[in-house]
C-alpha positions in Angstrom: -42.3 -14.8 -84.5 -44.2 -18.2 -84.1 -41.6 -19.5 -82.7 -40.8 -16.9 -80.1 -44.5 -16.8 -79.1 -44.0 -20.4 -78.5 -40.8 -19.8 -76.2 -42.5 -17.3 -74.5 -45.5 -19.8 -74.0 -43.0 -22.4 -72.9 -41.4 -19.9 -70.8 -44.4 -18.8 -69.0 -45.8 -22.4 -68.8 -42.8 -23.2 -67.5 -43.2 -20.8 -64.8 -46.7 -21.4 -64.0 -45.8 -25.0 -63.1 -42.7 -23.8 -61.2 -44.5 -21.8 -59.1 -47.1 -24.5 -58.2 -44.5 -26.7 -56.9 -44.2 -26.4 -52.8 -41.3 -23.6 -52.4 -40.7 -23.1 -56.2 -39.2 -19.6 -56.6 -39.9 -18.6 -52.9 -36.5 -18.8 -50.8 -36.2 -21.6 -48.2 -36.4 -18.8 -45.4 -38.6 -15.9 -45.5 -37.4 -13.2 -42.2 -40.4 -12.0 -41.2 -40.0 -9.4 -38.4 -42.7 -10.5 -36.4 -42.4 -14.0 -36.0 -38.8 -12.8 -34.9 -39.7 -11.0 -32.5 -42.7 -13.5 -31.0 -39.8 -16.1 -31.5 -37.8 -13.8 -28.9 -40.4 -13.0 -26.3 -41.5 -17.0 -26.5 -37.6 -17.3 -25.4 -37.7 -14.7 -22.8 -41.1 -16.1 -21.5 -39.7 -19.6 -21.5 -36.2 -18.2 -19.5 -38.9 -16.4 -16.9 -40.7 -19.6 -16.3 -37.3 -21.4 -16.1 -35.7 -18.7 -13.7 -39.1 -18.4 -11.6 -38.9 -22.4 -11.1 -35.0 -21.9 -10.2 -36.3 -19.4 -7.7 -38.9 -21.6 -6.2 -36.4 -24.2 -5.6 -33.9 -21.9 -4.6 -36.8 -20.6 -2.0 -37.5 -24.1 -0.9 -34.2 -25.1 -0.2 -33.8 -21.7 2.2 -37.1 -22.6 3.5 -35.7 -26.2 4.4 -32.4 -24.9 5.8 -34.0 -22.7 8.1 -36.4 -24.8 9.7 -33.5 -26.9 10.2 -31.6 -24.4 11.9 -34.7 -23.6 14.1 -35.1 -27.1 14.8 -31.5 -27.4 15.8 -31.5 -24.2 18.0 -34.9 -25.4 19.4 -33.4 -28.8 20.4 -30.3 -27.0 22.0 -32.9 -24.5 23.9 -34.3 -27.8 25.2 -31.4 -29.7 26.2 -29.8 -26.6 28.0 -33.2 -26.0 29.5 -33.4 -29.7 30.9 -29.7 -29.4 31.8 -30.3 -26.4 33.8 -33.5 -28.3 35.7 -31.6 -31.3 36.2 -28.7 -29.6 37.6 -31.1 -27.1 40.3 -32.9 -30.1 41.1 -29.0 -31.9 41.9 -28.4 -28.4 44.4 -31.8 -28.5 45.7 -31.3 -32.3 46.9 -27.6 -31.5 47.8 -28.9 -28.3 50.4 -32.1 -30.0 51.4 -29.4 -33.1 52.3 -27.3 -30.2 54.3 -29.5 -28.8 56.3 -31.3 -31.9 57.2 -27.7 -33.3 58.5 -27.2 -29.6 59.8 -30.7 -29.2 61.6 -30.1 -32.9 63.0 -26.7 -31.8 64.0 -28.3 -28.9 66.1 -30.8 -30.7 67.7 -28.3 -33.4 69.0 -25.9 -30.3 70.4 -29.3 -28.6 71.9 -30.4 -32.1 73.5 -26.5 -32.2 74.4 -26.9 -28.5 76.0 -30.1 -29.2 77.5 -28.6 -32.7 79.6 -25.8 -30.4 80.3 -28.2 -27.7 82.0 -30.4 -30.2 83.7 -27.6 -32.1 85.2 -25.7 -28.9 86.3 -29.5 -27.5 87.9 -30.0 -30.8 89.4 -26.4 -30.8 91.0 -26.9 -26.8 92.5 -30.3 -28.1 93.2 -28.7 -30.6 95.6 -26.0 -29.1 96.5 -28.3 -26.3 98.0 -30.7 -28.2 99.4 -27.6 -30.2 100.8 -26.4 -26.8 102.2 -29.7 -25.5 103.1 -30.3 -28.8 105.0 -27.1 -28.2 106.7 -27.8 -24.7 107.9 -31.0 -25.8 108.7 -29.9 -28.5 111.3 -27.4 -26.7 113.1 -30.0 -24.0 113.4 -31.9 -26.6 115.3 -28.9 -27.8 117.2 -28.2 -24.3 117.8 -31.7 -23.9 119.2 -31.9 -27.2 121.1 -28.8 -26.1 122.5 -30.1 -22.8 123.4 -32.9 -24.2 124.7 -31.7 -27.0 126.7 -29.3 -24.4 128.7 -32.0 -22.2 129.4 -33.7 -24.7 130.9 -30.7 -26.2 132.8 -30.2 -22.5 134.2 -34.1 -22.3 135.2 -35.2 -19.9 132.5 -39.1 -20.3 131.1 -39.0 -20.6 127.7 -42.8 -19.5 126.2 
């Protein structure tokens, strides 16, 4: 019986210092629910924060595209815009340039009309003065006439 008290004293000693060494008698991997389930939402966190910095990038580069395409469409705006300016100023010139040889054009063909009308006035002007003048002096030679026969014949002329 000694000598099984003494195993079971070697026994237990044996155990005692078993159990003082770091992971003696305690498996390598304890589950414990909890931490495996903090373990999971640390993962789930960490995937938010990486899908939420995906999304800001993602956000950024849509951001980045659109003000290009605004600046794009802003630029053509601009150029058409100038375009269109620089081409009404081209018809403007081109009309003004029209009717300035147009107006110049009239006022040659109204001088023209105007020499026309004075020289034709001036010529029936003449031409009945001329006529007038003519009328007029064989009126008096009419008269003379007259007169110098009625004073051949006698006749008192008052």
């Amino acid at each position: 019986m000694v000598n099984e008290k003494e195993q079971v004293k070697g026994a237990v000693k044996q155990a005692g210092e078993q159990a003082l060494k770091p992971g003696a008698g305690v498996p390598e991997q304890v589950t414990d629910p909890f931490a495996e389930v903090l373990g999971q939402v640390e993962m789930a966190y960490t995937a938010y924060l990486e899908a939420q910095r995906k999304a800001a990038t993602a956000y950024r580069g849509w951001e980045r595209q659109r003000e290009k395409a605004y600046k794009e469409a802003e630029r053509q705006a601009t150029n058409a815009c100038e375009e269109a300016i620089e081409q009404a100023l081209r018809v403007r010139q081109k009309t003004e340039q029209e009717a300035e040889e147009a107006y110049k054009k009239a006022r040659e063909k109204a001088a023209q009309v105007y020499q026309e009308s004075v020289g034709q006035a001036l010529r029936v002007c003449k031409e009945t003065i001329g006529q007038a003048w003519k009328v007029s002096r064989e009126a008096s030679e009419q008269t003379w006439k007259i007169f110098q026969g009625d004073k051949a014949r006698g006749e008192r002329v008052d």
